[in-house]
mmCIF file of the C-alpha atoms, coordinates in Angstrom:
data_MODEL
# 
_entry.id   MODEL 
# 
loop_
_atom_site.group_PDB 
_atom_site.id 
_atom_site.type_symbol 
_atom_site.label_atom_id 
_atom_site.label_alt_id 
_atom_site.label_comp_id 
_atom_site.label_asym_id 
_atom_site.label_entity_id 
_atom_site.label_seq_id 
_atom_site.pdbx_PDB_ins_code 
_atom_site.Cartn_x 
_atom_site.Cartn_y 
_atom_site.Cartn_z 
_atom_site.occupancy 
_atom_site.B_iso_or_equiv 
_atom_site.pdbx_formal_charge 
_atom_site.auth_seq_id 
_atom_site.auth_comp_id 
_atom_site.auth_asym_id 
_atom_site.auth_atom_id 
_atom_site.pdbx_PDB_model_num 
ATOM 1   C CA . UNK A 1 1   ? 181.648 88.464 -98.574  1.00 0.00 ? 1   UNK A CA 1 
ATOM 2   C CA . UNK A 1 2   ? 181.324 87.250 -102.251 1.00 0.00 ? 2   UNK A CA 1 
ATOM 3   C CA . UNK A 1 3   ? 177.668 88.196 -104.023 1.00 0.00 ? 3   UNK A CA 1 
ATOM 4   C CA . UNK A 1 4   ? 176.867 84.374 -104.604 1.00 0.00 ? 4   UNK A CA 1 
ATOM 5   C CA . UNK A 1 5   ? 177.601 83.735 -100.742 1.00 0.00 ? 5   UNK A CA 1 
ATOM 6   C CA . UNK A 1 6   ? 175.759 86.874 -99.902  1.00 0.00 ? 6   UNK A CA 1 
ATOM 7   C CA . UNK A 1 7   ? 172.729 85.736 -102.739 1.00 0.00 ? 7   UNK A CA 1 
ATOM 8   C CA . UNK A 1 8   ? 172.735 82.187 -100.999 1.00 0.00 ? 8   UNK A CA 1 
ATOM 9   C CA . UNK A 1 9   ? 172.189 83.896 -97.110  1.00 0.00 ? 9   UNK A CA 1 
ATOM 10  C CA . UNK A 1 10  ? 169.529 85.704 -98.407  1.00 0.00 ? 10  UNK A CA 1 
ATOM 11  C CA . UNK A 1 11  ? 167.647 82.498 -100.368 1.00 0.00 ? 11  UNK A CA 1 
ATOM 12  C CA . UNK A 1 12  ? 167.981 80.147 -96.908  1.00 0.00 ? 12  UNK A CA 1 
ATOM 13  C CA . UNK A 1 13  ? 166.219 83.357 -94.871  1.00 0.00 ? 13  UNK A CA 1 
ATOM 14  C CA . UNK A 1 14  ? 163.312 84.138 -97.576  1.00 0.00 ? 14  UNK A CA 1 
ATOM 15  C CA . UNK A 1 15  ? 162.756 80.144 -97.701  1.00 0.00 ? 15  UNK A CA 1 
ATOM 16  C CA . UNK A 1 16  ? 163.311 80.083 -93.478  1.00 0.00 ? 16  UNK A CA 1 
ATOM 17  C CA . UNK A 1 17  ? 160.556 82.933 -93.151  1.00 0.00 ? 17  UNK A CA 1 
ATOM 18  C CA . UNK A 1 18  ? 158.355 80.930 -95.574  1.00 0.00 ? 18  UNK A CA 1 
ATOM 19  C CA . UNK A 1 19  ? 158.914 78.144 -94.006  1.00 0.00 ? 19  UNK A CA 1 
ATOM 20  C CA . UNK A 1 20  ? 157.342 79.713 -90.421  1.00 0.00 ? 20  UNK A CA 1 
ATOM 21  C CA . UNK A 1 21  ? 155.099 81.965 -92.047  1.00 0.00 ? 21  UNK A CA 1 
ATOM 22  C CA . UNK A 1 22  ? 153.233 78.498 -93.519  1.00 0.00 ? 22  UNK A CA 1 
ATOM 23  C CA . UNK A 1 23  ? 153.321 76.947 -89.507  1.00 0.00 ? 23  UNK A CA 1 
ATOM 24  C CA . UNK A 1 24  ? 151.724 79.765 -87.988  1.00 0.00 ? 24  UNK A CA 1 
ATOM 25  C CA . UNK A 1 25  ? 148.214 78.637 -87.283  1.00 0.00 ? 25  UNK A CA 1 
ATOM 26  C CA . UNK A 1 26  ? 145.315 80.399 -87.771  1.00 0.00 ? 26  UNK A CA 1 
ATOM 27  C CA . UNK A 1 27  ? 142.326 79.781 -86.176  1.00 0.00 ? 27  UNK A CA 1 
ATOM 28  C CA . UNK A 1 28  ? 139.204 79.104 -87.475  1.00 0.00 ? 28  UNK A CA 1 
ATOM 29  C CA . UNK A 1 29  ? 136.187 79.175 -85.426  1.00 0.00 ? 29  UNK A CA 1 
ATOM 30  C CA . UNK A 1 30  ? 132.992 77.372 -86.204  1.00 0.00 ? 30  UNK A CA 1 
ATOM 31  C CA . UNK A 1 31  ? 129.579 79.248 -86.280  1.00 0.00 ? 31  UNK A CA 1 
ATOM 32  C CA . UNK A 1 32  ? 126.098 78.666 -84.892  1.00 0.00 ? 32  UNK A CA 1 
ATOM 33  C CA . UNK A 1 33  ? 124.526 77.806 -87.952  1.00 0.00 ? 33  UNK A CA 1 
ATOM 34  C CA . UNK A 1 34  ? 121.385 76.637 -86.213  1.00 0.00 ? 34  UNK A CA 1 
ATOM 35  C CA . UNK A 1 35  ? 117.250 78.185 -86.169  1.00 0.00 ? 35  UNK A CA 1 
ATOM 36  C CA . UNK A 1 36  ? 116.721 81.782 -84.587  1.00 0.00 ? 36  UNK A CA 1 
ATOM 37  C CA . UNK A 1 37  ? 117.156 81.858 -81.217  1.00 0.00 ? 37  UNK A CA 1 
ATOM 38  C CA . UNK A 1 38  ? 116.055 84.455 -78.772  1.00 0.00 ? 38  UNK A CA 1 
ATOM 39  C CA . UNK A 1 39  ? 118.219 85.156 -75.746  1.00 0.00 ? 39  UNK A CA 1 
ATOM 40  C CA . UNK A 1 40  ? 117.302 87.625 -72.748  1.00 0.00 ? 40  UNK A CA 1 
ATOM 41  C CA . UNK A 1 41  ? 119.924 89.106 -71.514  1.00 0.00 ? 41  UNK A CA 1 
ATOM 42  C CA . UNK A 1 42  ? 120.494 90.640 -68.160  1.00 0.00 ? 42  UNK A CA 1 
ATOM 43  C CA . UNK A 1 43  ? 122.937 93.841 -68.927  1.00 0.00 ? 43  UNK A CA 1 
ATOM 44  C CA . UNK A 1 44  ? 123.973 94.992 -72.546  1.00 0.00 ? 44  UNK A CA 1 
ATOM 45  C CA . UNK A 1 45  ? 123.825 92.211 -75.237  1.00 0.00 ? 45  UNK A CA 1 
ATOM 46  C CA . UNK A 1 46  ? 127.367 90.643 -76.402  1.00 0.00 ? 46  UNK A CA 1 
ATOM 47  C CA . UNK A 1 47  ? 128.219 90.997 -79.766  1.00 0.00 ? 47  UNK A CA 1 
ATOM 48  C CA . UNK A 1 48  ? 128.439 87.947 -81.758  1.00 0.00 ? 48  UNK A CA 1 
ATOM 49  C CA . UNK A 1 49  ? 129.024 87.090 -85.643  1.00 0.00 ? 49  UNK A CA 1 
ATOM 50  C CA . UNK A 1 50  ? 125.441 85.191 -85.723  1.00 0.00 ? 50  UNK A CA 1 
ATOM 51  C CA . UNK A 1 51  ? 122.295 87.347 -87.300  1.00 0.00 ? 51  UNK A CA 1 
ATOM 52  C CA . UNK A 1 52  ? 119.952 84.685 -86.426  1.00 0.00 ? 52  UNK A CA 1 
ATOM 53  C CA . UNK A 1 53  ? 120.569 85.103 -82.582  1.00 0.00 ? 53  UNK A CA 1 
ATOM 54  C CA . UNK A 1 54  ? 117.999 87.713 -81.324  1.00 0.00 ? 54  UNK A CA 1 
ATOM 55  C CA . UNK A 1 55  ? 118.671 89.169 -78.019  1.00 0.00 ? 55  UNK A CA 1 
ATOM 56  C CA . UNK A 1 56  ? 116.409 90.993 -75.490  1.00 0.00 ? 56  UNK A CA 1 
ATOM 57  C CA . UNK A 1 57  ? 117.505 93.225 -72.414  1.00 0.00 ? 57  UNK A CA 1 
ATOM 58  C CA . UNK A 1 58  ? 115.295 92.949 -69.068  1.00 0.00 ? 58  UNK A CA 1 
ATOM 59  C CA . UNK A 1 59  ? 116.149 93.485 -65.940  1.00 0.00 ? 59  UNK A CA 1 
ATOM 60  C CA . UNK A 1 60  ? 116.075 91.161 -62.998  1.00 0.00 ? 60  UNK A CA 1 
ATOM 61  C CA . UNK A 1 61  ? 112.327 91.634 -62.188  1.00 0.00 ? 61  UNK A CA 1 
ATOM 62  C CA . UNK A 1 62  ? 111.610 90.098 -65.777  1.00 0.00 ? 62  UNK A CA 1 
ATOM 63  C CA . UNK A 1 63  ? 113.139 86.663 -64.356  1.00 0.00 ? 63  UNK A CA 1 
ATOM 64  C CA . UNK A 1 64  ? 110.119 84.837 -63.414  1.00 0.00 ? 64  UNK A CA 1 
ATOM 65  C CA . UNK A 1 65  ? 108.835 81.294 -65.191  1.00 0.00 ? 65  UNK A CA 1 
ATOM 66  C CA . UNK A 1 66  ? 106.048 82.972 -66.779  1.00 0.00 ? 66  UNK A CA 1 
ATOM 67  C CA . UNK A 1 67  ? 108.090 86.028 -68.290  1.00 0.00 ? 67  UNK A CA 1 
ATOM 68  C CA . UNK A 1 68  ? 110.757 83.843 -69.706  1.00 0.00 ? 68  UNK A CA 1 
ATOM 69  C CA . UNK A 1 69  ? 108.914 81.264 -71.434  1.00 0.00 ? 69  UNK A CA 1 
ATOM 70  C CA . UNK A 1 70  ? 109.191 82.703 -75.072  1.00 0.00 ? 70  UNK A CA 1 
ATOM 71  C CA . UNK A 1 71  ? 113.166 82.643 -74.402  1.00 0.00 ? 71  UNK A CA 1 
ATOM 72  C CA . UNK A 1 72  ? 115.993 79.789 -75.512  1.00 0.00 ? 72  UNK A CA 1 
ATOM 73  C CA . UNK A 1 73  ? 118.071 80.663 -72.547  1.00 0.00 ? 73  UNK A CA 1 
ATOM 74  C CA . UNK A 1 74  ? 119.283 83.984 -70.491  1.00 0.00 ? 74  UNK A CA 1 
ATOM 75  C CA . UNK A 1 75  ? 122.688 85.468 -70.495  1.00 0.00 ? 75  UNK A CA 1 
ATOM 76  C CA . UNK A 1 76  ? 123.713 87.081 -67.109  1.00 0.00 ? 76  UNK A CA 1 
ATOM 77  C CA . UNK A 1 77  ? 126.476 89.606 -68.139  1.00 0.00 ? 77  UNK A CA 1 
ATOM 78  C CA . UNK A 1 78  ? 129.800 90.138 -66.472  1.00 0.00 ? 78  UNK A CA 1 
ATOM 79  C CA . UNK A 1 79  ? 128.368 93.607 -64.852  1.00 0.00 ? 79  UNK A CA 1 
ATOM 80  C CA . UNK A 1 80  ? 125.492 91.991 -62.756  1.00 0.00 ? 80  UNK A CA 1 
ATOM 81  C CA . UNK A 1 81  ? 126.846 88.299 -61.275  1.00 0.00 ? 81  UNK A CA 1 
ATOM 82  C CA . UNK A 1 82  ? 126.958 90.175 -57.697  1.00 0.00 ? 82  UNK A CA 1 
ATOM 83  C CA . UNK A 1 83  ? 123.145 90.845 -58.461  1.00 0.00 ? 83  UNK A CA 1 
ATOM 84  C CA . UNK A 1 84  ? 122.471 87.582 -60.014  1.00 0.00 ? 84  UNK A CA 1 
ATOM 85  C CA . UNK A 1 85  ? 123.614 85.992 -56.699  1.00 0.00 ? 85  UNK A CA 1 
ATOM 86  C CA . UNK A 1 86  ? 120.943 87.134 -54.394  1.00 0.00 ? 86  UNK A CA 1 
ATOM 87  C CA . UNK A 1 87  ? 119.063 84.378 -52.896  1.00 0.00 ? 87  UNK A CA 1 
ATOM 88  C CA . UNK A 1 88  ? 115.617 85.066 -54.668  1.00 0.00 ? 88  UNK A CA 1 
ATOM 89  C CA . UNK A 1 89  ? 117.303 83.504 -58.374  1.00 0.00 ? 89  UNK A CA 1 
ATOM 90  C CA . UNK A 1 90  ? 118.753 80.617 -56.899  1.00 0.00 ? 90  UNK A CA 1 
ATOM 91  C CA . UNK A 1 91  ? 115.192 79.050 -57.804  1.00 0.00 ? 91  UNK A CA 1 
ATOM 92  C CA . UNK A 1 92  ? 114.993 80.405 -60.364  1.00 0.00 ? 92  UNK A CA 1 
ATOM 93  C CA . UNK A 1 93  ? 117.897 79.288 -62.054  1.00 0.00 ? 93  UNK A CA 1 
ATOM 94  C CA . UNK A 1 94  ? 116.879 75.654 -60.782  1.00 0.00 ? 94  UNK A CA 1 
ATOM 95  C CA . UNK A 1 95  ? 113.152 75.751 -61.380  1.00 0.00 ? 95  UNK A CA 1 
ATOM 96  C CA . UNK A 1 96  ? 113.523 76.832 -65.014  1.00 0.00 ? 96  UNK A CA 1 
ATOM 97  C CA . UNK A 1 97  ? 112.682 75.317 -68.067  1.00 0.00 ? 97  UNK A CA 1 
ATOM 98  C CA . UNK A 1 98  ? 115.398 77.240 -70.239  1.00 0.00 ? 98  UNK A CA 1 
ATOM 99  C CA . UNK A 1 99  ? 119.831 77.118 -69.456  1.00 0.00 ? 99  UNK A CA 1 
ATOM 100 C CA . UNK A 1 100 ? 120.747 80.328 -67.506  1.00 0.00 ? 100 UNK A CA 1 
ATOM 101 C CA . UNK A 1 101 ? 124.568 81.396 -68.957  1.00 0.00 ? 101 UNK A CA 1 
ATOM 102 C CA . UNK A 1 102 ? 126.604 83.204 -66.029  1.00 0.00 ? 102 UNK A CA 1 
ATOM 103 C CA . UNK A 1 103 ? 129.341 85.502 -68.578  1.00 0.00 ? 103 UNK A CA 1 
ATOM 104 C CA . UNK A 1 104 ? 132.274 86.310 -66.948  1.00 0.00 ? 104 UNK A CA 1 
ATOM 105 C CA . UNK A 1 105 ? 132.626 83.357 -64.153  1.00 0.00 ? 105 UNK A CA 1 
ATOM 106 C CA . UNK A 1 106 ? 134.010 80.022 -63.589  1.00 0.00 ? 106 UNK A CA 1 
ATOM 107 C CA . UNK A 1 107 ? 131.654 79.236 -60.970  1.00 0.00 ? 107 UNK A CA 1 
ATOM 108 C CA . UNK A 1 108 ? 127.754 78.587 -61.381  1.00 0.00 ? 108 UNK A CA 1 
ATOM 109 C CA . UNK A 1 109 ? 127.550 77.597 -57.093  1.00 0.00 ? 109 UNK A CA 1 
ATOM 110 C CA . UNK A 1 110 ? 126.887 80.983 -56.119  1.00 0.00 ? 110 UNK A CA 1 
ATOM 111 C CA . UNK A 1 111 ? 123.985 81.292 -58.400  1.00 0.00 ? 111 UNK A CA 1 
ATOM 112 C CA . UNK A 1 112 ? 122.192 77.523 -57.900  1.00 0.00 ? 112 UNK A CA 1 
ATOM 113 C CA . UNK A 1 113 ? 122.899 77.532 -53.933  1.00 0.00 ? 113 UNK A CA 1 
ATOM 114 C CA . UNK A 1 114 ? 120.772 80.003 -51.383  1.00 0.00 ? 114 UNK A CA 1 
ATOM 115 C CA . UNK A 1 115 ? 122.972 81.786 -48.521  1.00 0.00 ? 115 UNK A CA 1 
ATOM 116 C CA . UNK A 1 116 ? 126.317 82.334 -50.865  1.00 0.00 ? 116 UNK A CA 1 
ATOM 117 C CA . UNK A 1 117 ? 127.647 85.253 -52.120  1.00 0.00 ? 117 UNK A CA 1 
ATOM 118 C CA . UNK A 1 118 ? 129.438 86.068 -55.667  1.00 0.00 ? 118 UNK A CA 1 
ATOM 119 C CA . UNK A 1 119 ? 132.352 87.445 -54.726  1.00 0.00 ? 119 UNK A CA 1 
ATOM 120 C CA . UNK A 1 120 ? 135.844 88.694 -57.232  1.00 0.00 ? 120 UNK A CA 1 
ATOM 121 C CA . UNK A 1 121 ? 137.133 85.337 -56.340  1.00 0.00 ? 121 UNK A CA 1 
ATOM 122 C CA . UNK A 1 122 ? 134.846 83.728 -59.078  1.00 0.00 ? 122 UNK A CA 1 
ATOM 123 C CA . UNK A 1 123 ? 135.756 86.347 -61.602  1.00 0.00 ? 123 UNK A CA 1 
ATOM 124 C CA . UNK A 1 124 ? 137.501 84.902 -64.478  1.00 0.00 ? 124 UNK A CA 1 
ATOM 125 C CA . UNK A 1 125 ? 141.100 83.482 -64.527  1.00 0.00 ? 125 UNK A CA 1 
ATOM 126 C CA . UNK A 1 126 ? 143.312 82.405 -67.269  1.00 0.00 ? 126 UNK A CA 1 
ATOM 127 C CA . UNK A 1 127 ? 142.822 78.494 -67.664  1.00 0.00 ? 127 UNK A CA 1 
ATOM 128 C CA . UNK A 1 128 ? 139.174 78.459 -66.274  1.00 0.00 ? 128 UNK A CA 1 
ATOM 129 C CA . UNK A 1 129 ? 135.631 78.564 -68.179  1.00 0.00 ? 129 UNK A CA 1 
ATOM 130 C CA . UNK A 1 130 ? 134.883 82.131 -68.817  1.00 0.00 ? 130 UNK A CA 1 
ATOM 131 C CA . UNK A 1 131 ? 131.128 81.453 -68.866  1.00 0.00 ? 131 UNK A CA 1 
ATOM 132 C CA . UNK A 1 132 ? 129.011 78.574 -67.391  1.00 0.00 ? 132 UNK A CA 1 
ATOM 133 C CA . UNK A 1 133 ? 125.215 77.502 -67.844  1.00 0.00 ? 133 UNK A CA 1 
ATOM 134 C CA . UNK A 1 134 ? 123.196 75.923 -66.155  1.00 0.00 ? 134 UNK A CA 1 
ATOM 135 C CA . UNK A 1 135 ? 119.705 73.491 -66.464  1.00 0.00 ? 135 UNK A CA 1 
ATOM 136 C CA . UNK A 1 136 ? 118.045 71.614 -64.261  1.00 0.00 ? 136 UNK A CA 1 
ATOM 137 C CA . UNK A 1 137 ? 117.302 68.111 -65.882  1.00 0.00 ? 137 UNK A CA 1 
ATOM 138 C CA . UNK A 1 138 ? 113.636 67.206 -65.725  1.00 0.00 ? 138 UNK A CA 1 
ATOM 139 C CA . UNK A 1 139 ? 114.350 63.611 -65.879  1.00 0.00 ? 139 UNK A CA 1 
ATOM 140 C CA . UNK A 1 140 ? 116.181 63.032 -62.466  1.00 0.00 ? 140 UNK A CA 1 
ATOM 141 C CA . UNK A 1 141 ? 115.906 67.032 -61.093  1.00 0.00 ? 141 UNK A CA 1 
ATOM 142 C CA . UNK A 1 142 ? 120.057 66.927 -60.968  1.00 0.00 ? 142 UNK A CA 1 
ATOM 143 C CA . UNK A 1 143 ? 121.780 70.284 -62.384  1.00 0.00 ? 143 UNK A CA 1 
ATOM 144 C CA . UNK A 1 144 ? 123.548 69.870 -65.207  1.00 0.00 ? 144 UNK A CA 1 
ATOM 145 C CA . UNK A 1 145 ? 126.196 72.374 -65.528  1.00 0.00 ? 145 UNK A CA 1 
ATOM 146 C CA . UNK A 1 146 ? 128.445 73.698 -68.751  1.00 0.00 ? 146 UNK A CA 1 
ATOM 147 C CA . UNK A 1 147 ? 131.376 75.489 -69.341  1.00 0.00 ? 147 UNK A CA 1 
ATOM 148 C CA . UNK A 1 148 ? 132.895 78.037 -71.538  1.00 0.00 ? 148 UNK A CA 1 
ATOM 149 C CA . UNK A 1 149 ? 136.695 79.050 -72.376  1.00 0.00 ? 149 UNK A CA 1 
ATOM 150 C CA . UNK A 1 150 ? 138.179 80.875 -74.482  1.00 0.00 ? 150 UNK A CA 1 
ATOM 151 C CA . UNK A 1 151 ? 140.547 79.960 -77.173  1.00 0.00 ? 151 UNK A CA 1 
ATOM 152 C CA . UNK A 1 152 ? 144.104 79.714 -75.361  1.00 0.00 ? 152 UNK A CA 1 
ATOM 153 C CA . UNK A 1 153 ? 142.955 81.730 -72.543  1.00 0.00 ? 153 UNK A CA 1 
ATOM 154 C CA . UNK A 1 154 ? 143.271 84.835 -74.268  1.00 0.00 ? 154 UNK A CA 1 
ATOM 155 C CA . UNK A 1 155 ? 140.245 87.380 -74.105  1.00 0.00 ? 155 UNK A CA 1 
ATOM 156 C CA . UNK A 1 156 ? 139.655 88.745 -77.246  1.00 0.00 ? 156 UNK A CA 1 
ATOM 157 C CA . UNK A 1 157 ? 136.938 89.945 -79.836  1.00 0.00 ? 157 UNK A CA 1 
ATOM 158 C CA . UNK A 1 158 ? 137.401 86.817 -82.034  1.00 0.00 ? 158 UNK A CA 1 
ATOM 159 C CA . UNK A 1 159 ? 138.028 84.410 -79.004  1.00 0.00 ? 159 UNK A CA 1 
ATOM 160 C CA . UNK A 1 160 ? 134.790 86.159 -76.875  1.00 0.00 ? 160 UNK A CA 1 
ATOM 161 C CA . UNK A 1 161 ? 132.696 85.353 -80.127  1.00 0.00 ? 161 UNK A CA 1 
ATOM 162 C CA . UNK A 1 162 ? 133.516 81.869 -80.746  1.00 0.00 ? 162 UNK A CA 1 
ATOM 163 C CA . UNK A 1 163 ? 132.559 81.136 -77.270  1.00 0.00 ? 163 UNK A CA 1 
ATOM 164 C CA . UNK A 1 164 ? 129.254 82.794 -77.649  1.00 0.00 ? 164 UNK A CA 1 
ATOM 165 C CA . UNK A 1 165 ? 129.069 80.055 -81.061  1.00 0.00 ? 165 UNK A CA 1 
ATOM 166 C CA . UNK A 1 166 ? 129.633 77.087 -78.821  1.00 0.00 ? 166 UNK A CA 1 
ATOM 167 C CA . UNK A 1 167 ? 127.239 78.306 -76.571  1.00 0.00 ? 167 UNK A CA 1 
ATOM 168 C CA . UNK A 1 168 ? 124.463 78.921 -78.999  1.00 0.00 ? 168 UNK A CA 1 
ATOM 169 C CA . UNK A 1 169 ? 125.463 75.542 -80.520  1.00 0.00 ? 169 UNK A CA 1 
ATOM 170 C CA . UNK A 1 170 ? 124.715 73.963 -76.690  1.00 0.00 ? 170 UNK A CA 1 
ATOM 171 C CA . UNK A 1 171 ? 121.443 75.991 -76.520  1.00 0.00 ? 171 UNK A CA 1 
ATOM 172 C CA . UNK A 1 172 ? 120.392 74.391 -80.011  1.00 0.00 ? 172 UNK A CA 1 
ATOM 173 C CA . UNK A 1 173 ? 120.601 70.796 -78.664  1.00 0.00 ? 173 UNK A CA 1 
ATOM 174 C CA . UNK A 1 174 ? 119.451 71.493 -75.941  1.00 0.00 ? 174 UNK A CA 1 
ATOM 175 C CA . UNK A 1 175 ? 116.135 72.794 -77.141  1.00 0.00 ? 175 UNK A CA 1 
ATOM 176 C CA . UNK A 1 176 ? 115.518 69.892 -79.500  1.00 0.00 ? 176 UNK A CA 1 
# 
């Protein structure tokens, strides 16, 4: 093979891999830019790019009206959704003035209805919500439910924390 044939093979490739290299898409995720809000969380607080976001561990005795009245919302973390199911929450979850954010599930029923039990079933699936929240609306007393997915339906670091950003985004209007 001559040089200039050889020369021209290698100018179509390094303008071909330029060529895909500029259609690769990077993602850019948009962040809660929004007044400090504080979150109690049932199980260890997610990590999220937002400083303003102030979370607060307690534990499932701390979910009463009165104890979470200086919150924005709770987070129920992927370790305690069995827990979170027991028939005592469901009012709870219904009764309160703040969203309640089940992490890890596509399914809020378990939580809102008395007599049914979280079970692996619910756990998260490619394609479904990989959180959902919940609020009772004090105009007409009908849930309103949300949910969550993650960025092609891949669990990572980057996807995990732009889903926490839409959620704090949700909790900010809300609250208004």
């Amino acid at each position: 093979m001559s040089k200039d044939k050889m020369k021209s093979y290698c100018l179509i490739l390094l303008v071909l891999v330029f060529a895909l290299t500029a259609c690769k898409q990077n993602s850019v995720f948009k962040s809660y830019e929004g007044r400090t809000l504080d979150i109690a969380v049932v199980g260890e607080p997610p990590e999220v790019k937002e400083e303003q976001v102030i979370f607060t561990e307690i534990s499932f005795d701390e979910m009463t009206p009165e104890d979470l009245t200086s919150y924005d919302a709770v987070f129920i973390r992927e370790n305690n959704l069995s827990e979170a199911a027991a028939d005592q929450f469901a009012d709870v979850y219904s009764d309160s003035n703040i969203p309640f954010y089940f992490i890890g599930t596509d399914n809020f029923v378990p939580f809102t209805e008395k007599d049914l039990e979280y079970d692996n079933t619910s756990e998260w699936t490619a394609g479904m919500s990989y959180a959902v929240g919940v609020l009772t609306s004090k105009e007409d007393d009908t849930l309103k439910h949300w949910g969550f997915g993650l960025h092609n339906d891949i669990k990572s670091d980057e996807h995990l924390k732009a889903m926490y950003s839409r959620i704090f985004i949700s909790i900010n209007e809300i609250n208004r």
